[in-house]
N, C-alpha and C positions, 0 to 999 in steps of 0.2 A: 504494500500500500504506500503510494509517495506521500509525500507530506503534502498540507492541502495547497492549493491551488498551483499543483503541478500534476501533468500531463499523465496517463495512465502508463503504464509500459504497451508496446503494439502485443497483438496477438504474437507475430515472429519471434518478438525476444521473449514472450512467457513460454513460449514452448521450445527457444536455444534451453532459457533455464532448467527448466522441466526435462531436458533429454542431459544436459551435463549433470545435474544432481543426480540422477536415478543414475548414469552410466558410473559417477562416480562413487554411489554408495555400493552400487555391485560389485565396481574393482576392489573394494574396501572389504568387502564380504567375502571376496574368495582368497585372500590373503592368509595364509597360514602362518597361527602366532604358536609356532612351537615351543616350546618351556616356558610360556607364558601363563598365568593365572588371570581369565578374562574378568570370572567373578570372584568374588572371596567371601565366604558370610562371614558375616560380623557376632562377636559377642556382645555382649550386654553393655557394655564401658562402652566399646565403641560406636555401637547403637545412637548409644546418650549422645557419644560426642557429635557423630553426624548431623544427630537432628539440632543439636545446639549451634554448631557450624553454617548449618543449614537455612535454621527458620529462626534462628537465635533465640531458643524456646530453651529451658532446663525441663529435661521429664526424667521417670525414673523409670528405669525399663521395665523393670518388674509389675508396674501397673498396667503395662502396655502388651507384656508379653508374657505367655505361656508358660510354668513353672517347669524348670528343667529335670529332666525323671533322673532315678539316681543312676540308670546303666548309662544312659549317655553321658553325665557330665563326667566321669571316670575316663569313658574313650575322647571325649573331645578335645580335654587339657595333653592330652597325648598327644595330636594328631602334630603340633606345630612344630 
């Protein structure tokens, strides 16, 4: 959307745009991130932090999230 009282884009250049984004999210998507960690889940602290970083909110995770059963938290402190 241009700022107001400027010109719309033509049809040609919304569809230049539209043909370089999508070609260049595909090149981006077959790119292989070997020993790469795309996503990583977060614990609890971290959690916190993000959403504090984030929305500049303090919460406490534990009101937010799920109580941790006792088999998993024994394997998950392992896993790092």
């Amino acid at each position: 959307m241009p700022p107001p009282g400027m010109p719309q884009p033509s049809q040609q250049e919304i569809d230049a745009l539209v043909t370089w984004l999508e070609s260049t999210l595909d090149k981006s998507g077959m790119e292989h991130l070997a020993g790469r960690v795309a996503v990583q889940r977060l614990n609890r602290n971290e959690y916190a932090n993000a959403v504090k970083d984030l929305l500049a909110v303090e919460i406490d995770p534990n009101q937010y999230l799920r109580p941790i059963s006792r088999s998993k938290a024994s394997t998950t402190s392992l896993r790092r």
